[in-house]
C-alpha angles and dihedrals in degrees: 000000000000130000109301116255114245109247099126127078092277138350095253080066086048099055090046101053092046083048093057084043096056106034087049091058085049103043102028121236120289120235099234099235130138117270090197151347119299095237090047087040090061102035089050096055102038081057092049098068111136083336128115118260091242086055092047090054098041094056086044098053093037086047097051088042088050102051110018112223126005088271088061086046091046089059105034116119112268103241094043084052085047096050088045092067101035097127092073120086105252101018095157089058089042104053102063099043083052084057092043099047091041083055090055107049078047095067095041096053093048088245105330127112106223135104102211091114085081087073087072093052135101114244096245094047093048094056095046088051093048099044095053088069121097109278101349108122133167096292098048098047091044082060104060093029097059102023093057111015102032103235116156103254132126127228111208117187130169096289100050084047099055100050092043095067099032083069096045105248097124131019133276095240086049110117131212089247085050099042098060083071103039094048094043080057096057098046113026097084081051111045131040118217099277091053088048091049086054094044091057097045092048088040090050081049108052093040089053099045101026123014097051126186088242127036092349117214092251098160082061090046123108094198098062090108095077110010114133089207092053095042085054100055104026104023126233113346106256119223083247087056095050095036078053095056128102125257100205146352125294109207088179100060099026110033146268110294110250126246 
């Protein structure tokens, strides 16, 4: 595809919109459904933190066999708490902010453990009551916020910031934190938050299967026809390159796509 045409505020705008486009056509569109609870949505991630998906499951199910409910993790004993998420990567740091933030919604909810209330917020209020709490930061509580209650945030991780860039649609000095709030910008007047919600999981995908962080796949890649990063190291896309490129993709040859 070559190089959007500007009709939009900016061309930022421009390459953003042509990317959810794209990718949308690649990856198929997402059903915006839950992938889990809110309560396990927020814990799990908090526990994910520079940690493999297989760890981050394994402390949040030990932890939940170990202590029964989150009362029962509220109240463990810190170093036993500690030594039932050790497979994440800073479990000494993580235990007691799991304790902190489960006394808290405790007390917001009057002596519950969910987190459904947030369905009545408004969307600002949500996320400044989310990220006060100990490690929860934007991507965390855009997480939980769009994934389970539908507000129109986006959450931007390593992945969706690297590809993001690499096109061209934020700076290079941008940073993740940064970018939660430029990209939302950009986006926000145009997608609603199922299309945001689509935007963030082919973005996380692409960035995961295709756009690597070393040597990415750019003859797979769909962007190729107005990526900065492409146009520096290969030149301008031919019309072979782009007639080359797949058009979707293949979960046969390549893989099934991850959670």
């Amino acid at each position: 595809m070559p190089a959007p045409t500007a009709t939009y505020a900016s061309p930022a705008i421009d390459k953003a919109l042509a990317n959810h486009a794209l990718l949308n056509e690649f990856f198929g569109p997402v059903p915006k459904a839950a992938r889990r609870t809110p309560m396990r949505e927020l814990i799990s991630t908090l526990l994910s933190h520079r940690t493999t998906h297989a760890d981050e499951e394994l402390a949040y199910d030990r932890m939940l066999e170990a202590f029964g409910d989150w009362e029962g993790v509220l109240h463990a004993p810190l170093e036993d708490l500690i030594h039932a998420i050790r497979t994440t990567r800073w479990p000494a740091t993580q235990a007691p902010r799991i304790q902190e933030i489960l006394g808290r919604i405790k007390a917001e909810t009057g002596g519950s453990y969910s987190l459904d209330f947030l369905a009545d917020w408004d969307t600002e209020r949500a996320m400044a009551w989310l990220t006060d709490m100990p490690g929860i930061g934007l991507k965390t509580a855009s997480l939980v916020l769009l994934f389970n209650f539908r507000k129109p945030v986006l959450p931007v991780d390593a992945h969706v910031h690297r590809v993001m860039q690499r096109l061209g649609v934020i700076g290079p000095k941008v940073s993740v934190e940064k970018a939660h709030t430029v990209l939302l910008g950009l986006l926000k007047p145009e997608l609603d938050a199922e299309g945001l919600f689509n935007f963030h999981k082919h973005n996380y995908w692409h960035g995961q299967q295709i756009c690597f962080f070393q040597r990415p796949n750019c003859a797979r890649c769909p962007l190729k026809g107005f990526c900065n990063y492409y146009q520096e190291h290969f030149g301008e896309a031919t019309p072979e390159a782009l007639a080359a490129t797949p058009r979707q993709w293949d979960a046969a040859a390549w893989g099934q796509l991850p959670h």
